[in-house]
N, C-alpha and C positions, 0 to 999 in steps of 0.2 A: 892667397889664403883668405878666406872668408873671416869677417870679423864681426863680434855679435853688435846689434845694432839696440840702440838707447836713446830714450825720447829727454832732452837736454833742453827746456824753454830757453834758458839763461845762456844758451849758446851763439854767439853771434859773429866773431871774429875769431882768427887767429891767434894765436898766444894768451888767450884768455883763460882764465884757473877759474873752474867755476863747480860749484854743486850739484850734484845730481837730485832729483825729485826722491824724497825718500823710498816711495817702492821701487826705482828703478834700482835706486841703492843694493836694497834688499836683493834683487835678484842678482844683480852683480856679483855681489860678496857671498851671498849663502847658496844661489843655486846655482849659476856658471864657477864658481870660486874661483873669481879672476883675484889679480891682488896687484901691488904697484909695481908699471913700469911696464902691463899685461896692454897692448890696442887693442883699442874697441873703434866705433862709429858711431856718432852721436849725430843726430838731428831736431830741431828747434821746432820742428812743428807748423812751419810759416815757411817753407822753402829753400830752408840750407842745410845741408848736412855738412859733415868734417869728420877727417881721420883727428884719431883723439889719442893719448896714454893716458892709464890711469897714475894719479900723481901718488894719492893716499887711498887705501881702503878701510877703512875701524869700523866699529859698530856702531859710533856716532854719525858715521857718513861716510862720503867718497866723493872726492875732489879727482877732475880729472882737464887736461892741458889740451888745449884746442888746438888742434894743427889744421891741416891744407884741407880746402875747400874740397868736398868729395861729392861728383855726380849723382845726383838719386833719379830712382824710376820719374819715367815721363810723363807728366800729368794730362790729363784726357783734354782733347780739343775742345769739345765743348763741357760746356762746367752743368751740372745735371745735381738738382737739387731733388731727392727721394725724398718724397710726400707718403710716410709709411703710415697707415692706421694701425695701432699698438695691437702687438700680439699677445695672446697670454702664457703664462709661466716665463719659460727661458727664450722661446722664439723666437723672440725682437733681437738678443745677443747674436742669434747666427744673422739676420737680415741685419744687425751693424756691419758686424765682422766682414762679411759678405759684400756691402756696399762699397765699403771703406778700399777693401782688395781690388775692386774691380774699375774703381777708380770717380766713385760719386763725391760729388764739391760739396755738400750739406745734407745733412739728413734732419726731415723734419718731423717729429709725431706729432700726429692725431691722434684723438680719441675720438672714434667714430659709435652710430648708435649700436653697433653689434661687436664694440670692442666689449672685451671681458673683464674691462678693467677700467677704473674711474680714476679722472686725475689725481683725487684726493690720497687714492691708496701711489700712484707714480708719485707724487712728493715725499708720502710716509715710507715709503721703500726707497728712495734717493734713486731712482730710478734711472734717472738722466748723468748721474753723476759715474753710473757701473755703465750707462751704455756710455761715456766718453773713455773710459778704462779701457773698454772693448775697443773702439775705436783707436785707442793711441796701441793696444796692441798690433790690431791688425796692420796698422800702419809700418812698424816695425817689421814685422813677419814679411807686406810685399815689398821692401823698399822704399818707401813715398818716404817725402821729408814734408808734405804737408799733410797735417793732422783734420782730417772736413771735422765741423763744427757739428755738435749735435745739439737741434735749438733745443724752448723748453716747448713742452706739447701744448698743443690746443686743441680747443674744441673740434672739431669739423664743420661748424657753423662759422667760424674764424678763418675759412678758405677765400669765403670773398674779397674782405677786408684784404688778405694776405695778396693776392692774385692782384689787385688794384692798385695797393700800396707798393707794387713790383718786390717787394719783400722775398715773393713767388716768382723768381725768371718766367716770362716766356718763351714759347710754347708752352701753356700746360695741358697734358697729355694725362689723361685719366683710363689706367686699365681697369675696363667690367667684364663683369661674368658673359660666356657664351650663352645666346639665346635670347642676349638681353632686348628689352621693347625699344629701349633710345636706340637717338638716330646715331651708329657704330661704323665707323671703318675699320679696315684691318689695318693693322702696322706699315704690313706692305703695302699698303695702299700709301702713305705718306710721302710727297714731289718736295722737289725743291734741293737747294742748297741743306748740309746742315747748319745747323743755327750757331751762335756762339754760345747758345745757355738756354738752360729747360727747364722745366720740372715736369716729376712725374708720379701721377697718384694710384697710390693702390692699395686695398682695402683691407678690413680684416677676416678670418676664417670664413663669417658668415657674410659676406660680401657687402656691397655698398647698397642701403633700403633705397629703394624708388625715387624717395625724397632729394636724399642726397642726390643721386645722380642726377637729378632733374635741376640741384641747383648751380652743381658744378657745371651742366651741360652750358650754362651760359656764361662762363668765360675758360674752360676748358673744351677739348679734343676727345670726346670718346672714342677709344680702340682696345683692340682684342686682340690676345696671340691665338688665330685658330680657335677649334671645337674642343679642345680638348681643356679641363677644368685640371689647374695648377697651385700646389699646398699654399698657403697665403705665404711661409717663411720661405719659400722659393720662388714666390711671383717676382722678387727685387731684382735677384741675381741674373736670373732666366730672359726678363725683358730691358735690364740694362746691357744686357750682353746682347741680344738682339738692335736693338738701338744703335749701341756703338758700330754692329755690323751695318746696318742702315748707313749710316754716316761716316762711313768708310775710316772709323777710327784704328780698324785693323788692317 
């Protein structure tokens, strides 16, 4: 029997009586209508999951009893830190959703110069606060019992620093546009072992200006999937999945 699954920080042991985050409350109670005594699965967000009962369900809350250590989805070989420049409107929620499922260890935004959106409106919009929402979703939905972090955004100018500071895993691995003048490999062109940990940058709708790419070119990897030009909310999913194929994570 399949049991629904619930993001439980305060979850850490066995036998433990603990809280539920209030929205996951809410959805327990009002849209699965489980109630007490109902298994669920809860996970912590940092790598443990547990078979659970609910103990209590009221509108003030939902307490629910930690039981036996439960198996979660296998987290990817190498840890892959997505370096997204912000999309506009809702975009960025599928390229969370999206990263989070397929099995990315951080997602970073930037605001690049052809994002459509400026930090200042990502704070007044609590922006980062709905894309960790999305993210403890999607986590849920595949399995994972770790939650990737979604940092706060930066500039685009703030990549070197980031890349130096190792902030930024190496390799970093920067997708541009086909046709582009920098010096580009293909994907498939990449030798070697995989690595234990990456990052990997890719741009927004209107691509990465000259600029940039010329500054990233000096501590990043320019590569390209092929001639064919890919929606920027699907550049994420399309060359993570690719990669993991490269490094034989399937």
């Amino acid at each position: 029997m399949v049991h629904a699954r619930f993001h439980a920080p305060d979850a850490h042991a066995p036998g433990e009586v603990i809280a539920l985050p209030a929205d996951e409350a809410v959805h327990l109670t009002r849209v699965l209508r489980l109630a007490r005594g109902d298994r669920i699965v809860v996970f912590n967000g940092r790598g443990q999951a547990f078979d659970a009962i609910v103990q209590s369900a009221r509108k003030t809350g939902v307490d629910v009893v930690i039981g036996s250590p439960r198996e979660a989805a296998p987290e990817a070989r190498v840890s892959v830190t997505l370096v997204q420049a912000v999309l506009k409107g809702d975009k960025m929620d599928d390229v969370v959703r999206d990263a989070v499922m397929i099995g990315v260890a951080a997602i970073q935004p930037v605001v690049a110069t052809r994002s459509e959106v400026a930090r200042g409106a990502l704070e007044r919009g609590r922006r980062r606060e709905r894309w960790e929402r999305v993210a403890i979703s999607s986590a849920k939905q595949c399995g994972r019992a770790i939650v990737p972090a979604v940092l706060e955004p930066e500039p685009f100018e703030a990549i070197s620093g980031l890349v130096d500071d190792r902030k930024l895993p190496g390799p970093a691995l920067m997708l541009v546009e086909p046709g582009s003048q920098a010096d580009v490999s293909s994907l498939g062109d990449l030798e070697g072992p995989a690595p234990r940990e990456a990052s990997l940058l890719i741009g927004p709708e209107g691509g990465w200006t000259p600029e940039e790419t010329a500054l990233a070119s000096e501590r990043c990897r320019l590569i390209t999937l092929g001639g064919r030009t890919i929606r920027g909310d699907a550049m994420a999913l399309v060359a993570m999945a690719a990669l993991f194929a490269k490094w034989r994570e399937y």
